[in-house]
C-alpha positions in Angstrom: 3.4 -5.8 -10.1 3.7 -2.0 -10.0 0.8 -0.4 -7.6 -1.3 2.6 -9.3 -3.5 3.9 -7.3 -4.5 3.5 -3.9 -6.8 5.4 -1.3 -5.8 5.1 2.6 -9.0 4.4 4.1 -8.7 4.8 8.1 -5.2 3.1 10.3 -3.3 0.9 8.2 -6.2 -0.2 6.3 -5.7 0.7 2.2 -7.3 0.2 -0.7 -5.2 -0.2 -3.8 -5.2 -1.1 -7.2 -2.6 -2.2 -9.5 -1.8 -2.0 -12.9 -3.2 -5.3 -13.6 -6.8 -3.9 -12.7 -6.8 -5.3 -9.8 -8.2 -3.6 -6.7 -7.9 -4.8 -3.3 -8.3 -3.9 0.3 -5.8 -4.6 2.9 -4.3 -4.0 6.4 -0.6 -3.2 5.9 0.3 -2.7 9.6 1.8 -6.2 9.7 4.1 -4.7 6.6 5.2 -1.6 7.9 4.1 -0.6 11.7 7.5 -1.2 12.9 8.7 1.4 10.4 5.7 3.8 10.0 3.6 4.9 12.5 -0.4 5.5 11.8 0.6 9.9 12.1 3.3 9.1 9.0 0.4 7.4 7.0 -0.6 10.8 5.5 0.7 12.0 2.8 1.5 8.7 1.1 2.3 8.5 -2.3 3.1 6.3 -5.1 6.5 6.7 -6.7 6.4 7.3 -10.4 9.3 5.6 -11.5 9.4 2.3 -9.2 5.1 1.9 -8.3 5.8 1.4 -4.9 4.2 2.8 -1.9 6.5 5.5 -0.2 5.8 7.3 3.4 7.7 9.8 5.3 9.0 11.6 2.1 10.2 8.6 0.3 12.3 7.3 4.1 9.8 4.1 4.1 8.1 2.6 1.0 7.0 -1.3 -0.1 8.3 -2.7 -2.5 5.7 -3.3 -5.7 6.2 -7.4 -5.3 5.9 -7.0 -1.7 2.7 -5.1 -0.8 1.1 -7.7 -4.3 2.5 -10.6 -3.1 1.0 -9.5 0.7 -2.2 -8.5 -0.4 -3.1 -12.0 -2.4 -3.4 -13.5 1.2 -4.1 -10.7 3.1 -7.1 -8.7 1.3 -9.8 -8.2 4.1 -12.3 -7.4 1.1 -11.8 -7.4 -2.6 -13.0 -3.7 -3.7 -14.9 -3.5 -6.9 
């Protein structure tokens, strides 16, 4: 499930939507705070060709299945 968009909201906290049209809200430091600290957060960006979630230039990213499969047990809100 490739992600489309997705706003970083404050920390770890994101929301993001997926081509499926769904939109969801969700912590990822359980993901990626080993990896990525909260001063790498900015500037995230989606990769064009893969629709995963990349930080530090492209050195760190989730995987599409990953940060879906996360976020369908982790969502703190569903965004509308």
């Amino acid at each position: 499930m490739r992600l489309l968009k997705f706003e970083h909201l404050e920390g770890y906290r994101f929301k993001l939507e997926f081509v499926n049209g769904e939109i969801k809200a969700v912590d990822l430091a359980e993901l990626i705070a080993k990896h990525v600290g909260v001063e790498d957060l900015s500037p995230a960006c989606i990769d064009p060709e893969w629709g995963c979630l990349q930080f530090k230039n492209g050195n760190a990213d989730i995987e599409p299945k990953t940060i879906y499969k996360f976020t369908a047990s982790n969502s703190f809100e569903r965004a509308a």
